[in-house]
Every structure is written in C-alpha cells, then in structure tokens.
N, C-alpha and C positions, 0 to 999 in steps of 0.2 A: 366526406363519404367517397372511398374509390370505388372503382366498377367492379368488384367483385362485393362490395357490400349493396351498391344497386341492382346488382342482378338478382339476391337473393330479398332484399326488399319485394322487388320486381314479380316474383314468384308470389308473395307475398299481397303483392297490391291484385293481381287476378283472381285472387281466394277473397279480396276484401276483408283482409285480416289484419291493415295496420288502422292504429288508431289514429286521432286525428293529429298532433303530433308530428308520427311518425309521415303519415299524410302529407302533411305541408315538407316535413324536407326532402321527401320523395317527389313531391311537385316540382320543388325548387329545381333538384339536381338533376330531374326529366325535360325541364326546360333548359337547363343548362347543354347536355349531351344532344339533346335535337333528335336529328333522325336517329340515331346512333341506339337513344333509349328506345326510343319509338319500334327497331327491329326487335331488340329483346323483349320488350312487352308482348310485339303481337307474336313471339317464340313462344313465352310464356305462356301464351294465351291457345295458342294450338296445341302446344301439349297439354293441357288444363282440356284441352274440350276430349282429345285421342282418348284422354285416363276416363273422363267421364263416360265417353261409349261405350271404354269396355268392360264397367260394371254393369251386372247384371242384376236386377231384383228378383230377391228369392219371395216367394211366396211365406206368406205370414203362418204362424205355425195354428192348425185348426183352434188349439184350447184361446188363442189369444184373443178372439173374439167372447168367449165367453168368461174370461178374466175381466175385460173389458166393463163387458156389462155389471158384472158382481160387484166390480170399481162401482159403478154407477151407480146401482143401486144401494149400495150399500151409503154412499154418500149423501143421496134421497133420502132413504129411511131415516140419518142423524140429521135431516134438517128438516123433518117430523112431515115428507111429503109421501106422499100415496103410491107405490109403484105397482104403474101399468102392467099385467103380463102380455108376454107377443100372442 
C-alpha cells in the first residue's frame, strides 16, 4: 500500500467504512508509518467533523408525519390489530 492509497483508505477509516479486511491492512500500514499516519488521520478526521457542522437539517416535510402513521396503521390493521385513534 503506498501513501496515496493510505491516505484515501485514511478518509475512509474516519467514515467507518472499511471492512474488516480492509481494517487489518489499514492497521498494519498505520502502525507501520507511526506518527506520519497518525497526522493524516487526525486531518481526516477534522475535516470529517468542519463537513459535518456545516450541514444543516432541514425540517421534515409536514405530510411525512402523516404518511408515517398510515405506514403504521395500515401495518396494524394486516396483522388483524385494533388501531387506536389520537
């Protein structure tokens, strides 16, 4: 593995997204590099938190609460249970 494919492993191990695998030779080659991998992770790892601040959550659209429910119920009803009204 050279360090342009640990780097993007790297990206990768912050999201939790290698498998186990991939895990182990990521281990391997992190212990290998030392400090070296250790700066690029926690790079990784600050920009992973910058991206995450600056999403915003939008507010859930009104009907999807009531889609919701219809889910529900209607799920209730084929498995011959009784729905409550609010």
């Amino acid at each position: 593995m050279n360090s342009e494919d640990f780097d993007s492993m790297a990206r990768l191990y912050v999201l939790g997204a290698l498998d186990d695998d991939e895990l182990t030779e990521f281990d391997r080659r992190r212990h290998e590099l030392g400090p070296q991998a250790e700066h690029v992770i926690q790079e990784c790892e600050r920009l992973n938190s910058m991206f995450a601040l600056s999403l915003r959550p939008t507010p859930p659209k009104p009907s999807t609460k009531q889609k919701l429910l219809d889910m529900v119920q209607s799920a209730m009803a084929a498995q011959g249970k009784k729905v409550q009204p609010d």
